[in-house]
mmCIF file of the N, C-alpha and C atoms, coordinates in Angstrom:
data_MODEL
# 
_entry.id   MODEL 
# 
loop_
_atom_site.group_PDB 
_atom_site.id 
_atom_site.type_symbol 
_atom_site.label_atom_id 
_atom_site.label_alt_id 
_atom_site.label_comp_id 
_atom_site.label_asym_id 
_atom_site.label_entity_id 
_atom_site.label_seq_id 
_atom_site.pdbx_PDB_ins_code 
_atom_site.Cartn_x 
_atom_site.Cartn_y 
_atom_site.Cartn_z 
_atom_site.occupancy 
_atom_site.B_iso_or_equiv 
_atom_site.pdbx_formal_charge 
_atom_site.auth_seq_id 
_atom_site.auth_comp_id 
_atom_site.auth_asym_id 
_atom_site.auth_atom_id 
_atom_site.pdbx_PDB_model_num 
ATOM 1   N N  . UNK A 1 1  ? 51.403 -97.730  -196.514 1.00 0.00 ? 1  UNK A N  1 
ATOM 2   C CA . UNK A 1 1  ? 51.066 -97.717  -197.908 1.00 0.00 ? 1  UNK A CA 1 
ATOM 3   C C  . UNK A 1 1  ? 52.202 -98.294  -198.754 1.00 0.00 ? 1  UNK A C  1 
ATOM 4   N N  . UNK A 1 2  ? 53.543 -98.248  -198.356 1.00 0.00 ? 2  UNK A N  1 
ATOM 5   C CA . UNK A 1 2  ? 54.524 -98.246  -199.173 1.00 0.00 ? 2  UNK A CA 1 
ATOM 6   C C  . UNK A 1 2  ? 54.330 -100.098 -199.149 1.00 0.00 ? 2  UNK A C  1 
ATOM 7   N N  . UNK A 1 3  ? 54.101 -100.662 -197.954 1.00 0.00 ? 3  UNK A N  1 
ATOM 8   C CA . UNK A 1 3  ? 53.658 -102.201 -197.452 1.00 0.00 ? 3  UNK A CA 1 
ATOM 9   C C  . UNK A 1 3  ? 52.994 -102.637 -198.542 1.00 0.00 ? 3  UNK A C  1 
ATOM 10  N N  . UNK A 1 4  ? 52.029 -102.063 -199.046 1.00 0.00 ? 4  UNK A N  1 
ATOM 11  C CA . UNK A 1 4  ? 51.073 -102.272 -199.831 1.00 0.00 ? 4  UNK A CA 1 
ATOM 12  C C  . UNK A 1 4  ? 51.249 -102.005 -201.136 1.00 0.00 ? 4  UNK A C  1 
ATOM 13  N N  . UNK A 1 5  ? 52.659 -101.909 -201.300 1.00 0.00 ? 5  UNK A N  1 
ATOM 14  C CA . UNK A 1 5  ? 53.107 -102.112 -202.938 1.00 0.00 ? 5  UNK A CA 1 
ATOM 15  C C  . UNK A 1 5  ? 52.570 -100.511 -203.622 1.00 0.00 ? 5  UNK A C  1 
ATOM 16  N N  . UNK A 1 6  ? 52.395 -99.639  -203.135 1.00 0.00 ? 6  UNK A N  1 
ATOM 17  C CA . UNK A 1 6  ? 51.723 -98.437  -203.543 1.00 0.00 ? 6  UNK A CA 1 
ATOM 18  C C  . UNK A 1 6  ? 53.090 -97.964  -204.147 1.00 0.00 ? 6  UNK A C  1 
ATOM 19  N N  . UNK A 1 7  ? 52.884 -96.993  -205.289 1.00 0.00 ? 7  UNK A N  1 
ATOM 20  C CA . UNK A 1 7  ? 54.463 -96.113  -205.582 1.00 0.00 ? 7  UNK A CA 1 
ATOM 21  C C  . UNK A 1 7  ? 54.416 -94.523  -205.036 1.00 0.00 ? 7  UNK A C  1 
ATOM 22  N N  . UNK A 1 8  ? 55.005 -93.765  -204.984 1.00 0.00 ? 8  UNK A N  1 
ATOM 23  C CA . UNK A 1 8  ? 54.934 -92.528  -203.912 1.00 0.00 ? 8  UNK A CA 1 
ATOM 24  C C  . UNK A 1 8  ? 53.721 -91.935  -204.964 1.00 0.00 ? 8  UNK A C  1 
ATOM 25  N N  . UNK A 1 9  ? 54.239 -92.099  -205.755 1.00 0.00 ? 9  UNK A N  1 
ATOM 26  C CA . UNK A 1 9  ? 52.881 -91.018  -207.174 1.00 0.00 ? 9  UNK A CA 1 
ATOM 27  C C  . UNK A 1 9  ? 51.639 -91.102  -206.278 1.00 0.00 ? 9  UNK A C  1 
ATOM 28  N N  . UNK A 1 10 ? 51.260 -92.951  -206.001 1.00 0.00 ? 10 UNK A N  1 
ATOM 29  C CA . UNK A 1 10 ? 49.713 -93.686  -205.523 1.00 0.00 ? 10 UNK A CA 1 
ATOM 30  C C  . UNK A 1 10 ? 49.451 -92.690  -204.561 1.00 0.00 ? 10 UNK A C  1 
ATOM 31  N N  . UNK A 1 11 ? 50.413 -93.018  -203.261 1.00 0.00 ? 11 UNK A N  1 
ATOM 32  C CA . UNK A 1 11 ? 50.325 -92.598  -201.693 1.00 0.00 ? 11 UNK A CA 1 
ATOM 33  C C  . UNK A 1 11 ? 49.905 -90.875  -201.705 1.00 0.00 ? 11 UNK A C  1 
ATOM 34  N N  . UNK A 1 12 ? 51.069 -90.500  -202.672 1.00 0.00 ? 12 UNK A N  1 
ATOM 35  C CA . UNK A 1 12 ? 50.474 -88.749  -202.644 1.00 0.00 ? 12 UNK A CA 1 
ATOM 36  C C  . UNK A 1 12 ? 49.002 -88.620  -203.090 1.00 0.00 ? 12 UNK A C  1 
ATOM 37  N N  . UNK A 1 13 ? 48.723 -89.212  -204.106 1.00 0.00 ? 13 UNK A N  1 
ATOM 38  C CA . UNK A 1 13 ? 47.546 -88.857  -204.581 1.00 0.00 ? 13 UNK A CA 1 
ATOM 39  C C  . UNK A 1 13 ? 46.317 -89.123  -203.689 1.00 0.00 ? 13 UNK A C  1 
ATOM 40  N N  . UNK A 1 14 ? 46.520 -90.261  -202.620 1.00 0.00 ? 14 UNK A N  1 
ATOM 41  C CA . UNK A 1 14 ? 45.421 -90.782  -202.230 1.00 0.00 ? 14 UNK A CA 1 
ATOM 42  C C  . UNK A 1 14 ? 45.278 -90.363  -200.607 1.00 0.00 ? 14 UNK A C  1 
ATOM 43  N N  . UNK A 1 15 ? 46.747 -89.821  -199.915 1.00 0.00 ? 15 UNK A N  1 
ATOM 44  C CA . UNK A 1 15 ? 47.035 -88.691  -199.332 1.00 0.00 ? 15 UNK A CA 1 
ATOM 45  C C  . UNK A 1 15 ? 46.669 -87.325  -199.019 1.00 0.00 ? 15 UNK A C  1 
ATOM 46  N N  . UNK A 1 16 ? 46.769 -87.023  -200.242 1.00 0.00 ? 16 UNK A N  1 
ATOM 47  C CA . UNK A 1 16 ? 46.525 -85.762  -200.731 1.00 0.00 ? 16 UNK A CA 1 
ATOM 48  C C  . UNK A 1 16 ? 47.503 -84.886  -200.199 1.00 0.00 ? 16 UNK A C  1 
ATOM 49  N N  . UNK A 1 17 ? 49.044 -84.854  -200.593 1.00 0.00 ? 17 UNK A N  1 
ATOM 50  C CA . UNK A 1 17 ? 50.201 -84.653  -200.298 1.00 0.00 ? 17 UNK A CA 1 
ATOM 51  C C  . UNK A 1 17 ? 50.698 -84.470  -201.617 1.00 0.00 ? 17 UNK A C  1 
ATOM 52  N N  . UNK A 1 18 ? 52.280 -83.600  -201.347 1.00 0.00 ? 18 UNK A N  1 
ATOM 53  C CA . UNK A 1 18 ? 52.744 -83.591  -202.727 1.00 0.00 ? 18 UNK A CA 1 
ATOM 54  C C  . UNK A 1 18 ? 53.811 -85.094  -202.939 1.00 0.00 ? 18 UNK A C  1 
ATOM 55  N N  . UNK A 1 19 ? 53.775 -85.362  -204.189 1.00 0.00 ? 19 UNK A N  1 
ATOM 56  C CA . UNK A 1 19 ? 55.189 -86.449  -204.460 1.00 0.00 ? 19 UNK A CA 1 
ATOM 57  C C  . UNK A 1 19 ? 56.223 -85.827  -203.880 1.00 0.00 ? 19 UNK A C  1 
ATOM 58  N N  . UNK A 1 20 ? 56.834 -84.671  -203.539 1.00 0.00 ? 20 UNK A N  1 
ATOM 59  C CA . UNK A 1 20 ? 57.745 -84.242  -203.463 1.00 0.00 ? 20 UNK A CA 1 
ATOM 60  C C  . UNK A 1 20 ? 57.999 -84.591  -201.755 1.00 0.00 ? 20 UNK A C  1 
ATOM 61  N N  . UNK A 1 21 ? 57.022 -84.205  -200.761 1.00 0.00 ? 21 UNK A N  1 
ATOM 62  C CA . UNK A 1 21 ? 56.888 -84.702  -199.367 1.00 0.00 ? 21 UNK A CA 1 
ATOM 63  C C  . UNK A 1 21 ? 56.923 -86.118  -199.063 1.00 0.00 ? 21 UNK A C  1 
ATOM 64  N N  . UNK A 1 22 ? 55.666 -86.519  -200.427 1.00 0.00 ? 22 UNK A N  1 
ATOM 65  C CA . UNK A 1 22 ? 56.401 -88.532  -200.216 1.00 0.00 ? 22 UNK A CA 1 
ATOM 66  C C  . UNK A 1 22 ? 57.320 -89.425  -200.040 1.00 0.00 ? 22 UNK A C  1 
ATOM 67  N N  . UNK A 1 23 ? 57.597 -88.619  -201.174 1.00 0.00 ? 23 UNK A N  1 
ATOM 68  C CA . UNK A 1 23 ? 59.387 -88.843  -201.583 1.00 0.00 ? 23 UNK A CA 1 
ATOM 69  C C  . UNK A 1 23 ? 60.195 -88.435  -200.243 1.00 0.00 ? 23 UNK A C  1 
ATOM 70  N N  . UNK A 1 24 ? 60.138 -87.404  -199.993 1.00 0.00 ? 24 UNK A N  1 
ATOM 71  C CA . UNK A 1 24 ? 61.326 -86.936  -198.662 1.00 0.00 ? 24 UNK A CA 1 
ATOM 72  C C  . UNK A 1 24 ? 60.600 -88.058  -197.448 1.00 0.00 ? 24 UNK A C  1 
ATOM 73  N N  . UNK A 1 25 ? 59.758 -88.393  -197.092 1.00 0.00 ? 25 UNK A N  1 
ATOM 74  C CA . UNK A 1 25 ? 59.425 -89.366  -196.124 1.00 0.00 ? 25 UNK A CA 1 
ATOM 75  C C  . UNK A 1 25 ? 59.862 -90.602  -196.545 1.00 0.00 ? 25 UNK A C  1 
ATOM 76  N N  . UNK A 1 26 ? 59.718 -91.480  -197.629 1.00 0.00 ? 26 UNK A N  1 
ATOM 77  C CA . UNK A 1 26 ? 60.130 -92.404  -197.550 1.00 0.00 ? 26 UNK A CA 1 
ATOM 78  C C  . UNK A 1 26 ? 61.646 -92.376  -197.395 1.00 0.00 ? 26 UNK A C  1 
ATOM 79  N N  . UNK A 1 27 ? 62.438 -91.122  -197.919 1.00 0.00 ? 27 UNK A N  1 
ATOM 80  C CA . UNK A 1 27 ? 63.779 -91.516  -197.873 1.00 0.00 ? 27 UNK A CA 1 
ATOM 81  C C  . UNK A 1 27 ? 64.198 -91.303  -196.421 1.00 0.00 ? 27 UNK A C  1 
ATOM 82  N N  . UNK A 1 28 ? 63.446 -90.355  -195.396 1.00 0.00 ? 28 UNK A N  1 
ATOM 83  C CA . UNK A 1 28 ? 63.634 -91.041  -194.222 1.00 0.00 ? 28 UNK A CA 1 
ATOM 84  C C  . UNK A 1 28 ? 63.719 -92.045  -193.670 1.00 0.00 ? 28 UNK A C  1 
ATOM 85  N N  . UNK A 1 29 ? 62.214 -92.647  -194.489 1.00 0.00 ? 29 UNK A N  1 
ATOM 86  C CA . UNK A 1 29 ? 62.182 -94.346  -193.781 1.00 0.00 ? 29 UNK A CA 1 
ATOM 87  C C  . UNK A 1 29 ? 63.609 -95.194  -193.844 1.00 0.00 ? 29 UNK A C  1 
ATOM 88  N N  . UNK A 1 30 ? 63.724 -94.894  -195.067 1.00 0.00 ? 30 UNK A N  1 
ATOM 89  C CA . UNK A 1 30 ? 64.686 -95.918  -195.645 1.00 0.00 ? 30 UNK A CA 1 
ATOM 90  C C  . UNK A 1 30 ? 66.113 -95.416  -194.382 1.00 0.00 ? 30 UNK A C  1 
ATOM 91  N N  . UNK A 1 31 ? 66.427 -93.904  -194.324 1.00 0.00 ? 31 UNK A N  1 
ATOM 92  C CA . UNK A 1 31 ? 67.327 -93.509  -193.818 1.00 0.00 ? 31 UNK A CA 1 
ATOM 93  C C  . UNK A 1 31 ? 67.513 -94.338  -192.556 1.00 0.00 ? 31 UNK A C  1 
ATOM 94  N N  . UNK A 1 32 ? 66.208 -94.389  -191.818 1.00 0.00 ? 32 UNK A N  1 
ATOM 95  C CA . UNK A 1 32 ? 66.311 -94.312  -190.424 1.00 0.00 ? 32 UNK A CA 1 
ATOM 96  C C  . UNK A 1 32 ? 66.581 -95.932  -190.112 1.00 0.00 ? 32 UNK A C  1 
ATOM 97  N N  . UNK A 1 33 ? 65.820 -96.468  -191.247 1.00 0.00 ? 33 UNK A N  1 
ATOM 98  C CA . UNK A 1 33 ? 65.799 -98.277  -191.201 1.00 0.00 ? 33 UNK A CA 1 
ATOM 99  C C  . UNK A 1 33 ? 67.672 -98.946  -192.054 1.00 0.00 ? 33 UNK A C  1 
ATOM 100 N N  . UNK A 1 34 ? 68.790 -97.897  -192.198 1.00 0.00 ? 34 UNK A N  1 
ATOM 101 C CA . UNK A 1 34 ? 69.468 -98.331  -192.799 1.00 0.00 ? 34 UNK A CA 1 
ATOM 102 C C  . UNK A 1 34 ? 69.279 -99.305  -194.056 1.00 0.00 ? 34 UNK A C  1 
ATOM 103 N N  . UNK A 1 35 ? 68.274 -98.752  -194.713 1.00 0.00 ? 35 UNK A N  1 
ATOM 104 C CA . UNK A 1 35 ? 68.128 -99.853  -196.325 1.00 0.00 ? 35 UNK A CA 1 
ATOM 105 C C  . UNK A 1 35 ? 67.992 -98.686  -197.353 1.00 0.00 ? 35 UNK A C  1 
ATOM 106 N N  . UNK A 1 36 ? 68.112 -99.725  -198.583 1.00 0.00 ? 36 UNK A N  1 
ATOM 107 C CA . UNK A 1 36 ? 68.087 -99.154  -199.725 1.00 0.00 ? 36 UNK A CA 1 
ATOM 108 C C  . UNK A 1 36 ? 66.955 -99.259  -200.843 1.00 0.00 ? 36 UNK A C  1 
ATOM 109 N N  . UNK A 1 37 ? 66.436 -99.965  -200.358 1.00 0.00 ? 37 UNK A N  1 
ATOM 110 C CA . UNK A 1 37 ? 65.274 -100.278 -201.363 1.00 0.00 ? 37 UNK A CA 1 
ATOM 111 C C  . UNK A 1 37 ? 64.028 -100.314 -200.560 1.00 0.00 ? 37 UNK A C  1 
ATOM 112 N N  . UNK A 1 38 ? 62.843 -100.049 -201.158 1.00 0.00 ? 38 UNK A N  1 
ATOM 113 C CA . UNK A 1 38 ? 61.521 -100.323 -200.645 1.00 0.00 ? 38 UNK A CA 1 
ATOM 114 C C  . UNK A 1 38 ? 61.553 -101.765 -199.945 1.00 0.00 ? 38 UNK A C  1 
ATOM 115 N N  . UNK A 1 39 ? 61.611 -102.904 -201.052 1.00 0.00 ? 39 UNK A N  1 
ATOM 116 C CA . UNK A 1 39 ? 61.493 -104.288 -200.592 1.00 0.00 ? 39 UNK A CA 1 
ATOM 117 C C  . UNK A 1 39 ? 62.156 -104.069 -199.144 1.00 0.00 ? 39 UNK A C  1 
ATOM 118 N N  . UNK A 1 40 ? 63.798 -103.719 -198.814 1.00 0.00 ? 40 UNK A N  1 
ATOM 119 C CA . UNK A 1 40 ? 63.861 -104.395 -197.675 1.00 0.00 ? 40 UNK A CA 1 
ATOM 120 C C  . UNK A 1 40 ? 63.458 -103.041 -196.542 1.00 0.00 ? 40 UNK A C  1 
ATOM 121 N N  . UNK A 1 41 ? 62.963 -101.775 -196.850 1.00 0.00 ? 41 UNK A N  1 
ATOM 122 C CA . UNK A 1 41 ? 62.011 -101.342 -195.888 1.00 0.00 ? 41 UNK A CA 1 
ATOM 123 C C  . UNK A 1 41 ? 61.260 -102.137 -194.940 1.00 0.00 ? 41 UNK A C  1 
ATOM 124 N N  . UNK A 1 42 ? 60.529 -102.452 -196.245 1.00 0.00 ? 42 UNK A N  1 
ATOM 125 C CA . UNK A 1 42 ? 59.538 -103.744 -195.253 1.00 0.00 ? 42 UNK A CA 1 
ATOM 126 C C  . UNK A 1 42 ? 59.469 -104.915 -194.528 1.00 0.00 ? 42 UNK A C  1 
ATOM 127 N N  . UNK A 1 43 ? 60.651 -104.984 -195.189 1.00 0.00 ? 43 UNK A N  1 
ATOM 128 C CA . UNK A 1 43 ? 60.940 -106.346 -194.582 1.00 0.00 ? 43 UNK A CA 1 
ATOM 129 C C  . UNK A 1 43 ? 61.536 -105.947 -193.219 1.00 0.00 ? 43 UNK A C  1 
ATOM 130 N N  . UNK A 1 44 ? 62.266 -104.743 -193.102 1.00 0.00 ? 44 UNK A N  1 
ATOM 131 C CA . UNK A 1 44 ? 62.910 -104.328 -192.049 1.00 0.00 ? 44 UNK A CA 1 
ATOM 132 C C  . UNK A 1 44 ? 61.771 -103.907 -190.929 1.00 0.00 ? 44 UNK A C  1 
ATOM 133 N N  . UNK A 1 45 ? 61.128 -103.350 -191.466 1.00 0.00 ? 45 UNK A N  1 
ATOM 134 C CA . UNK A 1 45 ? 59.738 -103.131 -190.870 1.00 0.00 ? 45 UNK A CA 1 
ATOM 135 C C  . UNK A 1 45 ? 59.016 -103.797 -189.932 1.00 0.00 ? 45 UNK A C  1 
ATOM 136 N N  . UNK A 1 46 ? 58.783 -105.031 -190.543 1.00 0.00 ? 46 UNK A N  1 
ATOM 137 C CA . UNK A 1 46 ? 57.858 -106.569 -190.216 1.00 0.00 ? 46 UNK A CA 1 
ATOM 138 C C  . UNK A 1 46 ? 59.096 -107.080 -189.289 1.00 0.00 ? 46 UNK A C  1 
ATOM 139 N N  . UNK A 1 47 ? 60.213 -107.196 -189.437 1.00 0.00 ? 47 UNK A N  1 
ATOM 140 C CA . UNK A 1 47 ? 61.187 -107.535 -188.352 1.00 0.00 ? 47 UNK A CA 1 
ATOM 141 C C  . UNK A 1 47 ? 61.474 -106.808 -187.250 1.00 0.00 ? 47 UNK A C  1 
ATOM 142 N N  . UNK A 1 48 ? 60.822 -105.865 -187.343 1.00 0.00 ? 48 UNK A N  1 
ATOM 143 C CA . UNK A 1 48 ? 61.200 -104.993 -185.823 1.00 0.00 ? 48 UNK A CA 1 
ATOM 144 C C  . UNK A 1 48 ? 59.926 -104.819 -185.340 1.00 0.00 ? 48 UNK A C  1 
ATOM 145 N N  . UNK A 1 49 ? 59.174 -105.267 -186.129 1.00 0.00 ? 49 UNK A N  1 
ATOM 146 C CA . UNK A 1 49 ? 57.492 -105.084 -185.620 1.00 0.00 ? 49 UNK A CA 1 
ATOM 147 C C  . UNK A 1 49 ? 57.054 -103.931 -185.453 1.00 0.00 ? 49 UNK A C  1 
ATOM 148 N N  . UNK A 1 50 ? 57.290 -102.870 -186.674 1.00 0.00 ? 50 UNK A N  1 
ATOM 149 C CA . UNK A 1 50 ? 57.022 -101.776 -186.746 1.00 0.00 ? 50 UNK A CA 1 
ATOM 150 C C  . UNK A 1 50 ? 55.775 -102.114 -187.994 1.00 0.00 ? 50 UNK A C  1 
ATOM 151 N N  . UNK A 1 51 ? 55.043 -102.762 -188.450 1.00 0.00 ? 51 UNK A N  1 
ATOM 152 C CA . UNK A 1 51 ? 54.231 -102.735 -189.590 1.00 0.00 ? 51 UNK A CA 1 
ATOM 153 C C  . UNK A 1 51 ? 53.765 -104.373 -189.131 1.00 0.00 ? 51 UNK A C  1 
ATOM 154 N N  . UNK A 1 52 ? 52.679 -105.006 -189.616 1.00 0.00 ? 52 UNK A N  1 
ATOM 155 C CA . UNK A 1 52 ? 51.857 -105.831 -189.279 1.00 0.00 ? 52 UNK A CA 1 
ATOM 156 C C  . UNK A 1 52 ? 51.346 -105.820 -190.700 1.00 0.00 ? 52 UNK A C  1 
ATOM 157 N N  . UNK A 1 53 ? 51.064 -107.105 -192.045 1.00 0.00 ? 53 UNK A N  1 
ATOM 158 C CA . UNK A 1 53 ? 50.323 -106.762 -192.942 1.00 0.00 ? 53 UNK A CA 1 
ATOM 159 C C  . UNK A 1 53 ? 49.708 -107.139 -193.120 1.00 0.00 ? 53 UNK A C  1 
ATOM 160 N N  . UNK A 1 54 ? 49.191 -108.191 -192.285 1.00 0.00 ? 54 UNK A N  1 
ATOM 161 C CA . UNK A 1 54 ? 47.730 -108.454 -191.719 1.00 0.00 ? 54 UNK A CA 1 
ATOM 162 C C  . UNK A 1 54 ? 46.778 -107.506 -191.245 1.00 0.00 ? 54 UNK A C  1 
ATOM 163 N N  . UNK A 1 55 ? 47.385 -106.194 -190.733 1.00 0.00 ? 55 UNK A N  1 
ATOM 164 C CA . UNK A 1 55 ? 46.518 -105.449 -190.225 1.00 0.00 ? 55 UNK A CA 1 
ATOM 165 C C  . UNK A 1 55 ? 46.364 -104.290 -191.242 1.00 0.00 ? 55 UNK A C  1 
ATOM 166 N N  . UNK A 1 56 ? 47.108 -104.329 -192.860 1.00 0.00 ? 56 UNK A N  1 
ATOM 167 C CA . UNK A 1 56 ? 46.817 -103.652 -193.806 1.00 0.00 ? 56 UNK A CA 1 
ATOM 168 C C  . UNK A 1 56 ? 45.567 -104.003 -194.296 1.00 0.00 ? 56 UNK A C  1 
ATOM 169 N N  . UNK A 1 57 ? 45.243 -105.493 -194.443 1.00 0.00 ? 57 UNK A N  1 
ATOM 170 C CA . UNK A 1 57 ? 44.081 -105.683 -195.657 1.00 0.00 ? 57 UNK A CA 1 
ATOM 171 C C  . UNK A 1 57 ? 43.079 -104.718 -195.462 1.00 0.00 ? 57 UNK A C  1 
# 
C-alpha cells in the first residue's frame, strides 16, 4: 500500500487498523530496509525484489 502512494491515515482506514500500528510498521519497514523516507522504501523494495508494482495495479 505504502507502493501505492497511500499515506498511513489511507492504509489504516482501508485496513481497518489503527494509525498508530501503521505507523509502527512502516517504521519497521523503513528500519529494517536502512532508509529514511517512504520514496526510497520502495525503491529499496523493487531492488531487492521484495515488491513488484506491476503486480499492485
Amino acid at each position: 500500500m505504502i507502493s501505492q502512494g497511500l499515506s498511513n491515515r489511507q492504509i489504516a482506514e482501508l485496513s481497518h487498523r489503527s494509525l498508530h500500528t501503521v505507523d509502527a510498521h512502516a517504521k519497521s519497514i523503513y528500519r529494517k530496509l536502512a532508509v529514511k523516507s517512504r520514496a526510497q522504501a520502495v525503491r529499496d523494495a523493487m531492488q531487492k525484489g521484495l515488491i513488484d508494482l506491476e503486480a499492485c495495479e
